[in-house]
C-alpha positions in Angstrom: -64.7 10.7 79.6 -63.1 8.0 81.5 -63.8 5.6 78.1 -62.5 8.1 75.6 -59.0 8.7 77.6 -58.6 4.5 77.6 -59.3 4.7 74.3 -56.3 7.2 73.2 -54.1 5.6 75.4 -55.1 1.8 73.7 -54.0 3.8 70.4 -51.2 5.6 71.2 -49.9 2.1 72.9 -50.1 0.4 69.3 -48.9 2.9 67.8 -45.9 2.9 69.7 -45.4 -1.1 69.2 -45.9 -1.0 65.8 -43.1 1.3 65.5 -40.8 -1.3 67.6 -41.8 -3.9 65.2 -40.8 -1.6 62.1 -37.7 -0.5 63.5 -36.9 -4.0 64.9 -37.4 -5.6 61.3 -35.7 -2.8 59.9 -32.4 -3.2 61.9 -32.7 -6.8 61.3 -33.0 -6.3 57.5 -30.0 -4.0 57.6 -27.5 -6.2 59.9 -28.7 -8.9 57.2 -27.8 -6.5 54.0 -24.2 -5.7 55.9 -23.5 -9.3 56.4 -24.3 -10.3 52.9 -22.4 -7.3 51.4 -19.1 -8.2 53.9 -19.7 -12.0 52.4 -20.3 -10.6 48.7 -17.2 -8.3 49.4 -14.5 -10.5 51.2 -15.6 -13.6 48.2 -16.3 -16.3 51.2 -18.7 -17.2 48.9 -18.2 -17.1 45.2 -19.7 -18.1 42.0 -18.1 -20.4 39.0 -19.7 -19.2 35.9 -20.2 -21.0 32.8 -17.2 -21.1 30.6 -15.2 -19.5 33.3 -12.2 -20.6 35.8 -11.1 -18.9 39.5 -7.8 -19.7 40.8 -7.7 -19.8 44.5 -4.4 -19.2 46.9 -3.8 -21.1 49.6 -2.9 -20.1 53.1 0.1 -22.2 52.6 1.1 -20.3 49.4 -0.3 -23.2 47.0 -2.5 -22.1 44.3 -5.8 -24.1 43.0 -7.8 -24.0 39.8 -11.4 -24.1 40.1 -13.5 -24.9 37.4 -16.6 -26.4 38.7 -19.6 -24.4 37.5 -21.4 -23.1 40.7 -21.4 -21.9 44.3 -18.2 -22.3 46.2 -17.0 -21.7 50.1 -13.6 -20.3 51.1 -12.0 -20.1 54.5 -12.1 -16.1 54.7 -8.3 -15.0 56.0 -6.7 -18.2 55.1 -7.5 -18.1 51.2 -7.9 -15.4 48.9 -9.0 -15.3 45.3 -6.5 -14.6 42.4 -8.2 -14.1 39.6 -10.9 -15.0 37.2 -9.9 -16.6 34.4 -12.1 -16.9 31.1 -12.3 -19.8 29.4 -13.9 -19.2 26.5 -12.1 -18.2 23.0 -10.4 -14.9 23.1 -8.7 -12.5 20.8 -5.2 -11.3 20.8 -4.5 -8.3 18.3 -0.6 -8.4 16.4 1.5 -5.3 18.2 -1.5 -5.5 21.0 -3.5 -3.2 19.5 -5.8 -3.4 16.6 -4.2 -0.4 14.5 -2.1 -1.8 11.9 1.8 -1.7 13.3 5.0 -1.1 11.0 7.4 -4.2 9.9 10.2 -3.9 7.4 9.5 -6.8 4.5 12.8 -8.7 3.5 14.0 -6.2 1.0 14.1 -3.4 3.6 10.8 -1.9 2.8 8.4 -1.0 5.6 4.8 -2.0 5.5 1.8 -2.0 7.5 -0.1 -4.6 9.0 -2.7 -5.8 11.4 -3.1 -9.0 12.2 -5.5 -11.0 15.1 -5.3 -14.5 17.2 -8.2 -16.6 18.3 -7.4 -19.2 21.2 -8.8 -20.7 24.3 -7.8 -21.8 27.5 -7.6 -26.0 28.0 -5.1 -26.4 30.9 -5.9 -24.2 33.3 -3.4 -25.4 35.4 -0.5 -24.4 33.1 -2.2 -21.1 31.7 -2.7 -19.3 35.5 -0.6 -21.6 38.1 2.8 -21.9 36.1 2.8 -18.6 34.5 3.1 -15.2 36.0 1.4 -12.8 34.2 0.1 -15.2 31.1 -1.4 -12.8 29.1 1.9 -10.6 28.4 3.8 -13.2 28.3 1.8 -14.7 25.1 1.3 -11.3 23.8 5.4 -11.4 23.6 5.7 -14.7 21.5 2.7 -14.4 19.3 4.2 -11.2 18.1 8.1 -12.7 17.8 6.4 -15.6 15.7 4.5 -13.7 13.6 6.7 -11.0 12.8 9.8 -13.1 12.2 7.7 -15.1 9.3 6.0 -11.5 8.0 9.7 -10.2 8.0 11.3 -13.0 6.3 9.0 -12.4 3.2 9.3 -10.2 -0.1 7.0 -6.9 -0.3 5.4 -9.1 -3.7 4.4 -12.2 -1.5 3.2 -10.0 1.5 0.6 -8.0 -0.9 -0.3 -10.6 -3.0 0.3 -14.0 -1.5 -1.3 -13.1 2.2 -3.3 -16.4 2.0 -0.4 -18.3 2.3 1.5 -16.0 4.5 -1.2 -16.3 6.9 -1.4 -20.1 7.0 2.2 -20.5 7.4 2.0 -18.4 10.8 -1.5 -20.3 11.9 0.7 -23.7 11.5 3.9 -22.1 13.4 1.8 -20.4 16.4 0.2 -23.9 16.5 3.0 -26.8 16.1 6.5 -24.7 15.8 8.6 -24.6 18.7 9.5 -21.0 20.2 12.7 -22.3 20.9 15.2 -25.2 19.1 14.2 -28.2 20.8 11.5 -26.5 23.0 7.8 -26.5 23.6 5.7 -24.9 21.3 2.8 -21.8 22.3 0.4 -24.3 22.9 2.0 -26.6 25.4 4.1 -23.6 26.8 0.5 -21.8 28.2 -1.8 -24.7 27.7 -4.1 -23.2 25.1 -5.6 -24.1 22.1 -4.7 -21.3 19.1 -8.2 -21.7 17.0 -7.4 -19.5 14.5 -5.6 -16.6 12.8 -6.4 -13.7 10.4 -4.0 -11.3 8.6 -5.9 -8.3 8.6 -4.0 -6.1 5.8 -0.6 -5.6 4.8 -0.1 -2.3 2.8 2.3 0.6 2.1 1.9 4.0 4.0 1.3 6.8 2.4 4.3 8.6 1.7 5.5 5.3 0.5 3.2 4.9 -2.1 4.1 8.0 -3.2 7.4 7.6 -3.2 6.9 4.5 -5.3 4.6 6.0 -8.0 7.4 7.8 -8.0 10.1 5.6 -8.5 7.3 4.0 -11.5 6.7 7.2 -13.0 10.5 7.6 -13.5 11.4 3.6 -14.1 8.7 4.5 -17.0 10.7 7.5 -18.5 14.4 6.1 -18.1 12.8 2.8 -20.7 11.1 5.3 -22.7 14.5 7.0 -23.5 15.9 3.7 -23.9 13.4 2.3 -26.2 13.9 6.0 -28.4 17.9 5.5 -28.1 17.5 1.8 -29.4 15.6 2.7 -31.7 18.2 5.4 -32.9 21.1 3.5 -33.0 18.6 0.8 -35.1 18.2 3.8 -37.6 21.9 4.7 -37.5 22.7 0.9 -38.1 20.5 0.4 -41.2 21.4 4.0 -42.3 25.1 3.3 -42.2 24.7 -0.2 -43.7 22.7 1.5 -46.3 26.3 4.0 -46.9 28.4 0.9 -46.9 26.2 -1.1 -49.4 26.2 2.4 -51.5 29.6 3.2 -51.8 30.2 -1.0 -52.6 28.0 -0.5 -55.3 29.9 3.0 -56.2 33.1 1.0 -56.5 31.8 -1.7 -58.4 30.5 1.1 -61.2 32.8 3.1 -61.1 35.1 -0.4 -62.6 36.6 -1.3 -59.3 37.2 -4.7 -57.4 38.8 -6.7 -55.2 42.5 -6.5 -57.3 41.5 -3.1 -59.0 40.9 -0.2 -57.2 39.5 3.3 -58.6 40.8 6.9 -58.1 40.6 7.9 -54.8 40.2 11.7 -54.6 37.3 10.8 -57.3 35.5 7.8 -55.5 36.1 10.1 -52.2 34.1 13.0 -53.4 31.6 10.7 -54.4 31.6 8.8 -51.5 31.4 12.1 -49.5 28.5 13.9 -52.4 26.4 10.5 -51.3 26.3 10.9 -47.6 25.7 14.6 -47.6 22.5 13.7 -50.1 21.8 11.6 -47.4 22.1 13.5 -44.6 20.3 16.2 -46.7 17.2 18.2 -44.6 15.6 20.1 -46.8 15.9 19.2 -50.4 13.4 21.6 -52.5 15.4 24.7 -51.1 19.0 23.3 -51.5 21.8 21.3 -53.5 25.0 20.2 -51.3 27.6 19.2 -52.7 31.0 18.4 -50.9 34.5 19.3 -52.9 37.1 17.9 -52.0 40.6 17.7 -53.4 43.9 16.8 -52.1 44.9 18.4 -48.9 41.9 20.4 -48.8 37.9 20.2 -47.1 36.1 22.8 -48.8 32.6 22.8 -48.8 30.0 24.9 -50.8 26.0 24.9 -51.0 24.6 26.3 -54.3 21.1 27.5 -54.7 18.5 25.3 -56.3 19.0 25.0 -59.7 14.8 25.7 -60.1 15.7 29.1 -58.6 18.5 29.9 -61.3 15.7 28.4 -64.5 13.7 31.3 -62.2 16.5 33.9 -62.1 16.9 33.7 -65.6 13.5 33.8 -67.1 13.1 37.1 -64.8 16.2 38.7 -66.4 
């Protein structure tokens, strides 16, 4: 009995110290886990990644690019960490957005367009230590650039000439000064612009209506013109025609230059020729034009078919 009771208490005394040992190890683990995740979370330590920058602040207010790929140590209290900067290239959409923004062309016509910049970072230095707030403040002059070439152009050359459009605003963003004797994008932020796309440029909706329109009527209005030119063509030859008639009337009738003929007769036969010509339907009726002195009569006469007719029937 005396062996069996030893026993039990043996067990019940590792038990118990295994337990210490578990519980010990487990506190340990955790004060380890809180001291790595106050580390992690106060950056005391911090990682460099590839392609990528951190710029530190000073206890003394000075700030400090980093760009060494790797493990880095910081004075916790006394520094702090700013910001990670990438340096790898990065996009920048026209308007800040990738939806297609409006801009009025040179003739006062709005469009759309979309357009997108590719640049990188290559002076850290300048990018993140002499500007505040880099990103908005390139946002601002890639859009003033842009839009004051895209604005300065004709509807034709923005629709059909977007090839050259487009490198003429890669070459400003690059080389152009933002200001008259300035610096230029480039040097202002220290980045490299590596390239630039014009997305589309294209009427809204209502505007291509609107101008189908205006085609659809520009159409019509030269239609009418074409059939009015062609009228007064027809009234032209047709009065030249009269004129080269009733000269060969005169000459007929015995007149020239020194001689004239009758008037009241070469009137009414003047008059006889350009109601023949002027005639509409002549199976159906003869019109002749009287005229004498002082007086405009005028009187149409049936066919003289009909009266051969009117006769035979009597």
């Amino acid at each position: 009995m005396k062996d069996q009771a030893s026993d039990v208490f043996l067990q019940r005394a590792r038990v118990i110290t295994m337990a210490r040992r578990a519980a010990f190890i487990l506190v340990i683990i955790a004060l380890f886990y809180s001291l790595a995740a106050i580390v992690y979370s106060t950056h005391v330590i911090y990682k460099v990644k590839l392609n990528y920058a951190v710029i530190l602040e000073q206890f003394g207010g000075t700030r400090q690019a980093v760009t060494d790929v790797g493990w880095h140590y910081r004075l916790p209290f006394f520094t702090r960490l700013e910001k990670e900067v990438p340096l790898m290239n990065q996009n920048m959409y026209l308007g800040g957005s990738s939806a297609p923004i409006k801009i009025i062309s040179k003739e006062n016509v709005a469009l759309w367009t979309s357009a997108l910049m590719t640049f990188k970072i290559n002076d850290l230095t300048v990018w993140g230590i002499e500007n505040l707030s880099p990103e908005i403040l390139l946002q601002g002059d890639f859009d003033g650039i842009s839009k004051d070439i895209l604005q300065g152009e004709e509807v034709n050359n923005l629709i059909s000439k977007r090839e050259t459009i487009k490198e003429a605003i890669f070459e400003a963003l690059k080389n152009r000064p933002i200001n008259k004797n300035g610096r230029t994008m480039e040097e202002k932020y220290g980045i490299e612009v590596v390239s630039f796309v014009l997305n589309e440029t294209r009427f809204g909706d209502k505007l291509v209506e609107a101008t189908e329109e205006k085609k659809r009527r520009q159409l019509i209005a030269e239609a009418d013109n074409y059939a009015a030119d062609q009228e007064a063509d027809r009234i032209k030859k047709l009065y030249k025609a009269y004129l080269e008639g009733i000269q060969s009337l005169h000459i007929a009738l015995g007149g020239d230059q020194n001689q004239q003929v009758n008037p009241a007769l070469f009137e009414f036969l003047s008059q006889q020729k350009w109601a023949t010509a002027y005639e509409k339907n002549q199976s159906d009726q003869t019109t002749f034009v009287l005229h004498g002195s002082g007086q405009t009569p005028s009187l149409t006469l049936p066919s003289f078919v009909k009266k051969q007719m009117a006769k035979k029937a009597e």
